[in-house]
N, CA, C and O atoms as a MOPAC input file, in Angstrom:
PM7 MOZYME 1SCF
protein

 N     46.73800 1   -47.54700 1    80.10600 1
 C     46.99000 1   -46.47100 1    81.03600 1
 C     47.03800 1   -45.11900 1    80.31800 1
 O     46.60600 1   -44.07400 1    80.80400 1
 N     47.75800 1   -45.27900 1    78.79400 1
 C     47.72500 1   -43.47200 1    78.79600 1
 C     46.51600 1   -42.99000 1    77.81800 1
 O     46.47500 1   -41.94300 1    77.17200 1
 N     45.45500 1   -44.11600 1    77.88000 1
 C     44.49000 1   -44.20900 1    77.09500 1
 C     43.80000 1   -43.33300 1    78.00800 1
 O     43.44500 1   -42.25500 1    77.53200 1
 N     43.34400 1   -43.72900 1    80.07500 1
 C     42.67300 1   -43.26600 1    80.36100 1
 C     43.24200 1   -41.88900 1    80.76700 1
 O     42.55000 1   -40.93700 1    81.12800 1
 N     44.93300 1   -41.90000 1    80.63800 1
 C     44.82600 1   -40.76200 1    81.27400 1
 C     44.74400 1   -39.43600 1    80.10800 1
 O     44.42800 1   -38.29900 1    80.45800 1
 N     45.04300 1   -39.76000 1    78.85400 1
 C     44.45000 1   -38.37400 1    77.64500 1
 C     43.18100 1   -38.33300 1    77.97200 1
 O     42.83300 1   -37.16300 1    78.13300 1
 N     42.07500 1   -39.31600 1    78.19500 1
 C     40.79800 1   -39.08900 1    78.09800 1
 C     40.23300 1   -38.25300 1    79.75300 1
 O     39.40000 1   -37.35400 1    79.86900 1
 N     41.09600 1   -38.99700 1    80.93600 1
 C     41.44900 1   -38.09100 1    82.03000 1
 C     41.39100 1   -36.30200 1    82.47400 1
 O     40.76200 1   -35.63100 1    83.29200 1
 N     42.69100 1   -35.96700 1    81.15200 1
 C     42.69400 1   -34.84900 1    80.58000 1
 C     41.91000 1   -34.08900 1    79.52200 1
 O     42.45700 1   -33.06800 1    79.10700 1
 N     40.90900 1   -34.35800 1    79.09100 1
 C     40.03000 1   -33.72800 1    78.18100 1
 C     40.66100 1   -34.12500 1    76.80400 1
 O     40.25800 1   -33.44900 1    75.85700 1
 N     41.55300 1   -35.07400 1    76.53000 1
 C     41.59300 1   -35.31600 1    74.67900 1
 C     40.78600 1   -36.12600 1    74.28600 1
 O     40.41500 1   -37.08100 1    74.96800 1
 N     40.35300 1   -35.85400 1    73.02500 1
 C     38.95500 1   -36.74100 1    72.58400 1
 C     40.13700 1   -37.72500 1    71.30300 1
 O     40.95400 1   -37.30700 1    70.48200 1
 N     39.70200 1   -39.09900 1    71.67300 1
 C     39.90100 1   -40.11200 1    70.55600 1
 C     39.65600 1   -39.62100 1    69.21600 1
 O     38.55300 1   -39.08200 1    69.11500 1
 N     40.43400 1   -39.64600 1    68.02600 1
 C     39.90300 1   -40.00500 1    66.92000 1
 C     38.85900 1   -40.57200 1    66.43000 1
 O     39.04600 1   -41.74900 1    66.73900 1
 N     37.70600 1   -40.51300 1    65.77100 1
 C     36.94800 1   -42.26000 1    65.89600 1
 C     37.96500 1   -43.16600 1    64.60600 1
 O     38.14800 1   -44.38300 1    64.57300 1
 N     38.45400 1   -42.22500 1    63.72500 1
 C     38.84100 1   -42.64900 1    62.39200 1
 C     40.00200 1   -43.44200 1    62.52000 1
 O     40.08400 1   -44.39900 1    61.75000 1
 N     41.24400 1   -43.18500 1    63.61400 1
 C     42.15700 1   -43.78800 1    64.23600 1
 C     42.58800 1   -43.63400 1    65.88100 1
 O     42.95400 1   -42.72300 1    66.62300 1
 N     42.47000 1   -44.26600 1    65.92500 1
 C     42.40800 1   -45.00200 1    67.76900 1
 C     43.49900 1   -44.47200 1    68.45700 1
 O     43.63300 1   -44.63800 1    69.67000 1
 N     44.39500 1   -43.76200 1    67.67700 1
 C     45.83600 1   -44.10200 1    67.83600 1
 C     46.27300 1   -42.48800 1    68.08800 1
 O     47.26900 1   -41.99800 1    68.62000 1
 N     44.72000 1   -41.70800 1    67.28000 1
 C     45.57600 1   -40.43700 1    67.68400 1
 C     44.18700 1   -39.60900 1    68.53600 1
 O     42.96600 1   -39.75000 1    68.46200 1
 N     45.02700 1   -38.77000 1    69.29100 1
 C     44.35400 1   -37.98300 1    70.16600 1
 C     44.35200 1   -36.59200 1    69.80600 1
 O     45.03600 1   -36.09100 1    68.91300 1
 N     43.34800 1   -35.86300 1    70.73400 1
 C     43.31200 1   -33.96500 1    70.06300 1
 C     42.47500 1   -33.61300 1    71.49000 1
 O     41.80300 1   -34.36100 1    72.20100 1
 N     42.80600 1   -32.07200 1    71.63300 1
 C     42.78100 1   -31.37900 1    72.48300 1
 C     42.69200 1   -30.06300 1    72.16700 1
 O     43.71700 1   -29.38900 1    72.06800 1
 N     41.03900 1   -29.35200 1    71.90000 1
 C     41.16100 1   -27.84900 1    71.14500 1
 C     40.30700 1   -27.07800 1    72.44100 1
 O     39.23000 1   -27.39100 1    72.94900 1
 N     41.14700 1   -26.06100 1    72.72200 1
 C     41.39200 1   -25.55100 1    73.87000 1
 C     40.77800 1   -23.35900 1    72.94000 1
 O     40.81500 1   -22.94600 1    71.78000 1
 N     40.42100 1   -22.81100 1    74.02200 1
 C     41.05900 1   -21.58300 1    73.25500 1
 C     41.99000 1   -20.95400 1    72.91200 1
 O     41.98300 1   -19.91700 1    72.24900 1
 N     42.77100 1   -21.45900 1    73.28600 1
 C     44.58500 1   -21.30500 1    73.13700 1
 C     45.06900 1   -21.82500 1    71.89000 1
 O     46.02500 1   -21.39900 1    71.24100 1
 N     43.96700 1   -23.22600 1    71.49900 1
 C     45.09500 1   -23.59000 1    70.43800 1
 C     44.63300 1   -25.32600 1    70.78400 1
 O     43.91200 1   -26.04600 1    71.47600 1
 N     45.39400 1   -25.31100 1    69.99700 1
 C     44.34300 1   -27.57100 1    68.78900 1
 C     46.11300 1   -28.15800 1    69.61700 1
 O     47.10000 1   -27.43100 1    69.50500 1
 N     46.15200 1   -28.96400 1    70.06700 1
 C     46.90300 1   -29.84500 1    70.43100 1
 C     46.40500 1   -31.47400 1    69.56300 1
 O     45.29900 1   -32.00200 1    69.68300 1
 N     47.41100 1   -31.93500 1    68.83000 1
 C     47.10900 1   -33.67400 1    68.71600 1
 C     48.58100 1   -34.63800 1    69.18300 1
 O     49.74500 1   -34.39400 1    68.86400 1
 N     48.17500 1   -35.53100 1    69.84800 1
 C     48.76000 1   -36.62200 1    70.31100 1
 C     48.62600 1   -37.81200 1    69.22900 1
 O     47.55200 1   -38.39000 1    69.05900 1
 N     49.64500 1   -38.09300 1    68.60400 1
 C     49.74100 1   -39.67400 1    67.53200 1
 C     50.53600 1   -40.69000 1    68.33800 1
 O     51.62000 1   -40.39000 1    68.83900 1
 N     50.05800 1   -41.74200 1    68.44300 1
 C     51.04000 1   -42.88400 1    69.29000 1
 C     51.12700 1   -43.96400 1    68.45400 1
 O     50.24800 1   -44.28600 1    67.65500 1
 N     52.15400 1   -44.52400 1    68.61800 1
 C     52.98900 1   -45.51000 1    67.72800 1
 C     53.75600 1   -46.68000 1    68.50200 1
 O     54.97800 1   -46.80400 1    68.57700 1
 N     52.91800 1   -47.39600 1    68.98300 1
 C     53.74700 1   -48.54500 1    70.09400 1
 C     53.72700 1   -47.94000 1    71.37400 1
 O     52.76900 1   -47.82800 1    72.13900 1
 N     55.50200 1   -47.36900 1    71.59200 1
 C     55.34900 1   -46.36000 1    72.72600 1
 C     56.20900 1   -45.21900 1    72.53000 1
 O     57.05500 1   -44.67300 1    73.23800 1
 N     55.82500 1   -45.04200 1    71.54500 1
 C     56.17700 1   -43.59300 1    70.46100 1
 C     55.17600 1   -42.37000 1    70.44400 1
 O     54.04500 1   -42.55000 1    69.99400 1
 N     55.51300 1   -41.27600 1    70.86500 1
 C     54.18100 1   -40.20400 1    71.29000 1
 C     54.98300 1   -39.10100 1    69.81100 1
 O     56.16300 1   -39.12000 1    69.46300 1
 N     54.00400 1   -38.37100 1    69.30500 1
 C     54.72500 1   -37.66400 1    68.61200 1
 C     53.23600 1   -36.11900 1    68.93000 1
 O     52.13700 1   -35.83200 1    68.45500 1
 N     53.91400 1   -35.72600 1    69.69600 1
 C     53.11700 1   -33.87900 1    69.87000 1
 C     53.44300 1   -32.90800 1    68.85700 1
 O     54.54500 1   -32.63400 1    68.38100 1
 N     51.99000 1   -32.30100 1    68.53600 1
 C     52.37400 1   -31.08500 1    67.61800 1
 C     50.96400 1   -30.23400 1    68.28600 1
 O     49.87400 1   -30.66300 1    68.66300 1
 N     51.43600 1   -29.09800 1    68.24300 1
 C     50.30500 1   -27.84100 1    68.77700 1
 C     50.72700 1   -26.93000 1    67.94700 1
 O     51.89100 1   -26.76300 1    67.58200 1
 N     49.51400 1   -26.15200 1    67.54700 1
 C     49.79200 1   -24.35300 1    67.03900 1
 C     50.16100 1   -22.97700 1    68.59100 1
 O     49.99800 1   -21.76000 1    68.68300 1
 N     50.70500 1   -24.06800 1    69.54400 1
 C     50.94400 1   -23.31700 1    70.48100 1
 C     51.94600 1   -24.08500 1    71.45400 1
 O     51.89900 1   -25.14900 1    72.07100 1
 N     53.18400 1   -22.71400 1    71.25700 1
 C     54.49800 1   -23.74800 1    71.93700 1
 C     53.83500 1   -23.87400 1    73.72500 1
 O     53.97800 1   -24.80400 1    74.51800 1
 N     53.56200 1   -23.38300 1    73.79100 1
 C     53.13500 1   -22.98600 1    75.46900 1
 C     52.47100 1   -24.27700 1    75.77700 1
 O     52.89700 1   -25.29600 1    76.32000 1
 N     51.21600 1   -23.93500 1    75.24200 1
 C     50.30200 1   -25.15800 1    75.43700 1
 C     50.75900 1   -26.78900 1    75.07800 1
 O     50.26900 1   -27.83500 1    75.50300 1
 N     52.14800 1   -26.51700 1    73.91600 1
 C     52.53100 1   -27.98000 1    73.94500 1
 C     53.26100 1   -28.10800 1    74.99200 1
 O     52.86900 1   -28.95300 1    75.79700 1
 N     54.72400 1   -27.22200 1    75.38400 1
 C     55.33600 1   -27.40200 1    76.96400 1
 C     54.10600 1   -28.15600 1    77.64800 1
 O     54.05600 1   -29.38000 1    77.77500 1
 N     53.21100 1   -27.34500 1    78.03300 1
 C     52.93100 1   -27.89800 1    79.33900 1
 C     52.08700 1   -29.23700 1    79.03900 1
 O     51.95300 1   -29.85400 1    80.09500 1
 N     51.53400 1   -29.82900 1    78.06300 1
 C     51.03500 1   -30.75600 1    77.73700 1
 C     52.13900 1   -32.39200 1    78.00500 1
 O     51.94000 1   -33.49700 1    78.50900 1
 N     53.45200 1   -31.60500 1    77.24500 1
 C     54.63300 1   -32.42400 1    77.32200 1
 C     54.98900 1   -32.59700 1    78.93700 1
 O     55.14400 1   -33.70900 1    79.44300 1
 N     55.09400 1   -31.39400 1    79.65600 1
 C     55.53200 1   -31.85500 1    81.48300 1
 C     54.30100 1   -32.70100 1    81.88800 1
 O     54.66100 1   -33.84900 1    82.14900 1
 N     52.88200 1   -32.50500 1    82.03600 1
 C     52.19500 1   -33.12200 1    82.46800 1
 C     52.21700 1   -34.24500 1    81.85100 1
 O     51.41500 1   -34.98700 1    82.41900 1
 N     52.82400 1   -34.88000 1    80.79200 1
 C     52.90000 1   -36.34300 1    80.82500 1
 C     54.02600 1   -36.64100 1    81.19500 1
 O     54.10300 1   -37.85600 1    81.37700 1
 N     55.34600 1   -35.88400 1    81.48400 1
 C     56.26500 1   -36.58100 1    81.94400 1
 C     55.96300 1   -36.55100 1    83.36700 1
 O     56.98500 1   -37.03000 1    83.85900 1
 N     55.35500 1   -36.33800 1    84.10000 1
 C     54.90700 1   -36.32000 1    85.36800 1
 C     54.29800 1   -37.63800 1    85.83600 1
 O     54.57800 1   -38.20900 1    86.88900 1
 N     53.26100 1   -38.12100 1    84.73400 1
 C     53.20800 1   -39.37100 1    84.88400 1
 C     53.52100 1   -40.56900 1    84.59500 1
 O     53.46900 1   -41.64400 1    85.19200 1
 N     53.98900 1   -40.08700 1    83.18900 1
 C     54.92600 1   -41.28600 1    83.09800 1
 C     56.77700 1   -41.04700 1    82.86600 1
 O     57.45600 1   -40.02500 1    82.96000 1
 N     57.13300 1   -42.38900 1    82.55600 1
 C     58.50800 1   -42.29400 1    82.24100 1
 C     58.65700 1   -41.56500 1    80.40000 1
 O     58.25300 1   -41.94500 1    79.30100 1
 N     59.30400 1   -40.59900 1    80.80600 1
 C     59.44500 1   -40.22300 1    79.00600 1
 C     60.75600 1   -39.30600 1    78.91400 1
 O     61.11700 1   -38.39400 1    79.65800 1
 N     61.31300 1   -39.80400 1    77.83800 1
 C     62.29400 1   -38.94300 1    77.20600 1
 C     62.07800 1   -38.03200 1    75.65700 1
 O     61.81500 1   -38.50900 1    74.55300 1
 N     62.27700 1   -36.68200 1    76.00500 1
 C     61.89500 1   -36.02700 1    74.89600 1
 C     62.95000 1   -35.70300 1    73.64500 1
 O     63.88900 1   -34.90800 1    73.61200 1
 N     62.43000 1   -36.64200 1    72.60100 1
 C     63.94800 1   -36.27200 1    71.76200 1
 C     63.54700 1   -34.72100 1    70.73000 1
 O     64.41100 1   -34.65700 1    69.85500 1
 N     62.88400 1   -33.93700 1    70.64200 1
 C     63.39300 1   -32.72700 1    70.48400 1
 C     62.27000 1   -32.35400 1    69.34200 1
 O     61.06400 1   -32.25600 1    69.56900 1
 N     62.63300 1   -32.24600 1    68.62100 1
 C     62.03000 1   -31.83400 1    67.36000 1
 C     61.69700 1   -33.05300 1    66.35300 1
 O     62.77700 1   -33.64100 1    66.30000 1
 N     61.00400 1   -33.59100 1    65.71900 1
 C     61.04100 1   -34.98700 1    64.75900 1
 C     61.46100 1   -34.88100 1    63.31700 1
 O     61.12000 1   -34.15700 1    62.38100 1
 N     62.33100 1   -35.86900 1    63.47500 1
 C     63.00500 1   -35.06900 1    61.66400 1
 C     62.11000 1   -36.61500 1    61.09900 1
 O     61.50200 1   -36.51700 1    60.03300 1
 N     62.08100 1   -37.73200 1    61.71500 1
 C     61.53500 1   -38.48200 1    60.84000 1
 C     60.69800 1   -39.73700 1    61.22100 1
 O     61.14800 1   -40.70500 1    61.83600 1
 N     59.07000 1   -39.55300 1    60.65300 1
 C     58.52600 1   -40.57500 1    61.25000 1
 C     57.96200 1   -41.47400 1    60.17700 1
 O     57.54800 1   -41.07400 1    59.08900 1
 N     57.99100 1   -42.94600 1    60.65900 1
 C     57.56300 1   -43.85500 1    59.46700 1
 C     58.20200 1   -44.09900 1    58.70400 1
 O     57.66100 1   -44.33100 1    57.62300 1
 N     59.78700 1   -44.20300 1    58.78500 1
 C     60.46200 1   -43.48900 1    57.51000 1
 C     60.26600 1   -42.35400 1    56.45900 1
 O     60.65900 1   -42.52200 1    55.30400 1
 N     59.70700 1   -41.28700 1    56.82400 1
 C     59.23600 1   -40.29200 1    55.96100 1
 C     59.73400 1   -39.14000 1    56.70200 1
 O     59.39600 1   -38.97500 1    57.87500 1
 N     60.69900 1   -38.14000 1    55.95900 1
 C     61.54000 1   -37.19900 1    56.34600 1
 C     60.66800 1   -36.24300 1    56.86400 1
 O     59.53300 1   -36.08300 1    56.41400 1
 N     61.15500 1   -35.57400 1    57.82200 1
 C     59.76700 1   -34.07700 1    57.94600 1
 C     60.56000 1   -32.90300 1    57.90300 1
 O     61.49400 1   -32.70100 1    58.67800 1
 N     60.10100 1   -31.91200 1    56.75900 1
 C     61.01100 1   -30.57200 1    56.33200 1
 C     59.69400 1   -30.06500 1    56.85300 1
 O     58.48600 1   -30.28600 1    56.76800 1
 N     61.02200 1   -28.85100 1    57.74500 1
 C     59.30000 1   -27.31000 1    58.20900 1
 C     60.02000 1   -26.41200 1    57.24700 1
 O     61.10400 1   -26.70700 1    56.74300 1
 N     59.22100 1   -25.06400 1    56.97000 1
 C     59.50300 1   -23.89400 1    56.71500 1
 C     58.65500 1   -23.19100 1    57.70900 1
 O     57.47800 1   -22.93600 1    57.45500 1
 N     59.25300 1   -22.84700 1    58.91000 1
 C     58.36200 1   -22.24000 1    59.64800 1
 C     57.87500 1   -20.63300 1    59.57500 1
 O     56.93300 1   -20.11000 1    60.16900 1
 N     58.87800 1   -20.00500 1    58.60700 1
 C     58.56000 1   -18.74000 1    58.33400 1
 C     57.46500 1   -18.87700 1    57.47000 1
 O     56.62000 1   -17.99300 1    57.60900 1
 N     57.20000 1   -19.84700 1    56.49700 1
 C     56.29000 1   -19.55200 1    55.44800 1
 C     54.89900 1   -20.74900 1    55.81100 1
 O     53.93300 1   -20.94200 1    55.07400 1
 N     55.17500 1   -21.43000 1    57.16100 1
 C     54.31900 1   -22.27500 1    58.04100 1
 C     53.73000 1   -23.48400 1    57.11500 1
 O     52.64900 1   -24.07200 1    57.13100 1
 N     54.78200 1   -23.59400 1    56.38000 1
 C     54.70900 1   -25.08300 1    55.59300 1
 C     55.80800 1   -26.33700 1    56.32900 1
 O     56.76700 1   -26.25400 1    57.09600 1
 N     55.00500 1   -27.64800 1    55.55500 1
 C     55.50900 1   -28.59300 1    56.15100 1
 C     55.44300 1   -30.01000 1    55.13500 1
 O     54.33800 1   -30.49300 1    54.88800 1
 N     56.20100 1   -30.38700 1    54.79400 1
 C     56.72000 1   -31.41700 1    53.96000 1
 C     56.76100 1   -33.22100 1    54.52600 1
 O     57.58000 1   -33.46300 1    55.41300 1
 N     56.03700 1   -34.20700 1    54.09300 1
 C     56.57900 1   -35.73200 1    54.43400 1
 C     57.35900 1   -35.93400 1    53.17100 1
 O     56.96300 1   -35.54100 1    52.07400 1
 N     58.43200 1   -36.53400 1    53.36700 1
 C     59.06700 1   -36.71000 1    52.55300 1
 C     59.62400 1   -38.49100 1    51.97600 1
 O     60.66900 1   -38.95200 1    52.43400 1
 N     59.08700 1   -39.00300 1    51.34000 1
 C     59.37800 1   -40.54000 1    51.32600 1
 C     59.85900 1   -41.16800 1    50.35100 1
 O     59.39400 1   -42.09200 1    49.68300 1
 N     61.14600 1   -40.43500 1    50.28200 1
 C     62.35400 1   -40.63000 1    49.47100 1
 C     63.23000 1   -42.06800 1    50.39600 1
 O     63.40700 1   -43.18300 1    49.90400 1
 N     63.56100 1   -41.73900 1    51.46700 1
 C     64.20800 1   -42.75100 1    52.18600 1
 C     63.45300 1   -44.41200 1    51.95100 1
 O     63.94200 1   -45.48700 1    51.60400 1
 N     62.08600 1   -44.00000 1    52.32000 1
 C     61.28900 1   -45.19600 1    52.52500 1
 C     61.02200 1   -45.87700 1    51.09100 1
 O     60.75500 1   -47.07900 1    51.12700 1
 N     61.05700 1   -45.34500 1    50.02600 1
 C     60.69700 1   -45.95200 1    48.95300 1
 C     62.14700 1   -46.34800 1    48.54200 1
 O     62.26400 1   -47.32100 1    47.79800 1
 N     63.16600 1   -45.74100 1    48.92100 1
 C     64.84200 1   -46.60900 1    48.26400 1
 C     64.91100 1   -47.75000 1    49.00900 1
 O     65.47500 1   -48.74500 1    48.55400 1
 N     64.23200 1   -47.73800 1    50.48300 1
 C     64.51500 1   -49.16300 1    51.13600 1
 C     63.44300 1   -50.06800 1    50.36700 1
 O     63.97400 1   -51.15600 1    50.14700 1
 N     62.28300 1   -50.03400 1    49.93100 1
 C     61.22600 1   -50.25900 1    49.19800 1
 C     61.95200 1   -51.36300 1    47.75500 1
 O     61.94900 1   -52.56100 1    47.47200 1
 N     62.50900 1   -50.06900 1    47.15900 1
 C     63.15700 1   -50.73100 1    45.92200 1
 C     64.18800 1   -51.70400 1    46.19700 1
 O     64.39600 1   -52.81200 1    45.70400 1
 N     64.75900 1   -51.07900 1    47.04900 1
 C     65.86400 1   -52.40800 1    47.46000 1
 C     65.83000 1   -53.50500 1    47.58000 1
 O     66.40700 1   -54.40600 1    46.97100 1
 N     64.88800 1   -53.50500 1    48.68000 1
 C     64.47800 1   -54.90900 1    49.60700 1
 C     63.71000 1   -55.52700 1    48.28400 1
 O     63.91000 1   -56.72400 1    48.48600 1
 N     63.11200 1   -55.47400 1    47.30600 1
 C     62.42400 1   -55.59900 1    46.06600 1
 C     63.13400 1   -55.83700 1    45.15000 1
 O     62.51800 1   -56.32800 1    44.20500 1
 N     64.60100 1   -55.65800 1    44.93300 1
 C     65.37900 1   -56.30700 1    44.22600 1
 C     65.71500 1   -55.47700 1    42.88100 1
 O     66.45400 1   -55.77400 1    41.94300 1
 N     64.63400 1   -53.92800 1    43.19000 1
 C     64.20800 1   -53.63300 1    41.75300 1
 C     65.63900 1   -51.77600 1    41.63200 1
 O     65.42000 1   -50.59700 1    41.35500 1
 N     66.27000 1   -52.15400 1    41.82000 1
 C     67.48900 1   -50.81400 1    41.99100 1
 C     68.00800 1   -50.60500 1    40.44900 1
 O     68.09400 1   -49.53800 1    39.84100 1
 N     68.28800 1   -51.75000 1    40.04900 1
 C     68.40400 1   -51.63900 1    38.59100 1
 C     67.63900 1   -51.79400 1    37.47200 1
 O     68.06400 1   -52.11100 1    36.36100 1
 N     65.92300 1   -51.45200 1    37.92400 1
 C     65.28200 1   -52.03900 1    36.62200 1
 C     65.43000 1   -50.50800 1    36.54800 1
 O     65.82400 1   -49.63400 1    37.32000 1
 N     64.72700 1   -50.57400 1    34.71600 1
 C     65.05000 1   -49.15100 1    33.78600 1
 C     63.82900 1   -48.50500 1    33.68700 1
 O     63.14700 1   -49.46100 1    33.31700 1
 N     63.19300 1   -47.73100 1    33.74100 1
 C     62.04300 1   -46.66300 1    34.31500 1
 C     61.41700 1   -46.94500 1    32.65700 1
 O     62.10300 1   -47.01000 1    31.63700 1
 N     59.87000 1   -47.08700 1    32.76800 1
 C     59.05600 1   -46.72400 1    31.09000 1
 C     58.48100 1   -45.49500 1    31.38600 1
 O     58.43900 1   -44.94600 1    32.48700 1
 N     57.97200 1   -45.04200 1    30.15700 1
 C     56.99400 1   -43.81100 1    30.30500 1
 C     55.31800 1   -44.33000 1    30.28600 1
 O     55.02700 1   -45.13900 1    29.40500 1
 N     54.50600 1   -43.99600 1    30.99300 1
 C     53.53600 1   -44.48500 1    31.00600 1
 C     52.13700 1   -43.52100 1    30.82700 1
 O     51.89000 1   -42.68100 1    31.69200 1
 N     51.43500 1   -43.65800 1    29.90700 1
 C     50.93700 1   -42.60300 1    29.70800 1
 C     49.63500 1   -42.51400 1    30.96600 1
 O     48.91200 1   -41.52000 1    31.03600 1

């Protein structure tokens, strides 16, 4: 269903991943990434994302949790004054080592 309805709306599939969608408008590049039933929106235009965001809550059921601090386990730092943006996968690699047993091995230098 929200396959036909992005394509409905003018977003073109990825071919490279299935999973994410885009929408370049003269206003401004909208992409849609989905994850199960996980939507994660980002636009170079708050406007154009609002209304991208109501017209899907219109059709479907959705709750918007706000801003994304973290997807995949990978932290997301903005600097929006200096329009940088950081993944950060500090979290995901300590659960990594953990679950791996490896918390106490002792680091080599490797050339």
């Amino acid at each position: 269903m929200l396959n036909d309805y992005l394509q409905k709306v003018d977003c073109q599939q990825c071919p490279s991943d299935p999973c994410v969608y885009w929408k370049h408008t003269d206003r401004g590049l909208i992409v849609i990434a989905i994850h199960v039933d996980d939507l994660i929106i980002v636009s170079n235009d708050t406007q154009m994302l609002m209304q991208e965001k109501n017209s899907l809550s219109k059709r479907f059921v959705m709750h918007d949790l706000g801003e994304a601090h973290f997807i995949f386990g990978m932290k997301i730092t903005r600097d929006r004054q200096n329009c940088t943006l950081w993944l950060i996968q500090e979290h995901y690699l300590s659960e990594v080592v953990e679950k791996f047993g490896l918390k106490k091995c002792q680091s080599v230098a490797m050339p």
